[in-house]
PLY file of the C-alpha trace (Angstrom):
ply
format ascii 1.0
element vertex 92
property float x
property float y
property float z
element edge 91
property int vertex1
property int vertex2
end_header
88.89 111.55 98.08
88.71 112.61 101.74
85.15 113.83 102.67
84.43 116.62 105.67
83.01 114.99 109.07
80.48 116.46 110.10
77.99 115.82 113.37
75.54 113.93 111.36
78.36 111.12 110.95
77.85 108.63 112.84
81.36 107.54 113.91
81.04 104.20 114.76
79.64 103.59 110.71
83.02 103.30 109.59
84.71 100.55 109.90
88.41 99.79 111.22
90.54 100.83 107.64
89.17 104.00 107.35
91.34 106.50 107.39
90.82 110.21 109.48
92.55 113.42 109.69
92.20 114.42 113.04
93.53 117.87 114.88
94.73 116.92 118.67
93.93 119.03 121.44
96.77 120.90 122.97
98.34 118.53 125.38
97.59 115.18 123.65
101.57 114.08 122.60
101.04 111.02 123.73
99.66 109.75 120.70
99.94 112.51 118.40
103.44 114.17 117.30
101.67 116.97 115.37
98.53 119.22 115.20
96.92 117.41 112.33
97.53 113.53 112.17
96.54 110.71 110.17
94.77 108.11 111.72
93.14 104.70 111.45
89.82 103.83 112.59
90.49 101.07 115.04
93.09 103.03 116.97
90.81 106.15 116.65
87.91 103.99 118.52
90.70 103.08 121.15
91.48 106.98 121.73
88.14 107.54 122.00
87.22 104.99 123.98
90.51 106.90 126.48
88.67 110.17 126.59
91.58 111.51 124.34
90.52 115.12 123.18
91.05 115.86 119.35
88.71 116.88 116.79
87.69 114.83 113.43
88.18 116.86 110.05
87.90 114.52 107.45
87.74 110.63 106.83
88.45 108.21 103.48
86.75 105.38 103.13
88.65 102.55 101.41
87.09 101.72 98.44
88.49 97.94 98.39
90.03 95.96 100.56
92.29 92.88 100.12
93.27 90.05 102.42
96.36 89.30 102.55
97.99 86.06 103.96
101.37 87.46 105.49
102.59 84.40 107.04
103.03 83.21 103.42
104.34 86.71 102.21
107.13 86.68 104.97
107.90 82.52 104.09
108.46 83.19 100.53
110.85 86.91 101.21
113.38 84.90 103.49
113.15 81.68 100.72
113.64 84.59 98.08
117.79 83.95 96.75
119.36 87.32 96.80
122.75 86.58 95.40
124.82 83.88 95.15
127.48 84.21 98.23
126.25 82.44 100.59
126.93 84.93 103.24
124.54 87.33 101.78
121.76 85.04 101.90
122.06 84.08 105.67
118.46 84.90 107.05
119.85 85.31 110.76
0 1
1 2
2 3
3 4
4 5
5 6
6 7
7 8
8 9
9 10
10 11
11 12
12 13
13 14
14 15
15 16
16 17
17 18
18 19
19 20
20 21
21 22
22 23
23 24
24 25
25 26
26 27
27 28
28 29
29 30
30 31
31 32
32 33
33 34
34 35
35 36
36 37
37 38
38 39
39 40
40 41
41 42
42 43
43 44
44 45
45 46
46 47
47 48
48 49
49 50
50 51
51 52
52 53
53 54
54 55
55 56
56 57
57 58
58 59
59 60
60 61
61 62
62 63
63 64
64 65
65 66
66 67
67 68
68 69
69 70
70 71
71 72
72 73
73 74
74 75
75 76
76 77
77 78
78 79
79 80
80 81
81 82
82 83
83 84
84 85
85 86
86 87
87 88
88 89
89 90
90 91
């Protein structure tokens, strides 16, 4: 559930994996390839921190959040068999 952001916010309360809806500014396409865009709390920070104009309409707060060891994730896809001609299993 997204909630409304409001001034009394404090932006820098939420944390990196929150997620915002944010409207750019005309002339921000740098960043932004529409008027409303979704965007993630550490690059939002970043723009920010750039002077980027855009205005915050609503945020979601993850409500868990899971580590995840992707080195071993990625190891076990390319030792994953796929079928059994050789060709098709070539990883490069």
């Amino acid at each position: 559930m997204y909630g409304s952001h409001t001034p009394k916010n404090d932006f820098n309360k939420f944390n990196n994996y929150t997620l915002f809806i944010v409207r750019a500014c005309q002339g921000n396409i740098c960043f932004f390839n529409k008027n409303n865009n979704l965007v993630y709390g550490k690059h939002l920070k970043e723009l920010i921190k750039r002077g980027v104009a855009m205005k915050i309409l609503f945020y979601k707060v993850p409500s868990y959040i899971h580590r995840v060891k992707y080195k071993k994730a990625v190891e076990d896809l390319y030792k994953t068999v796929i079928s059994d001609d050789k060709f098709e299993n070539q990883t490069s």
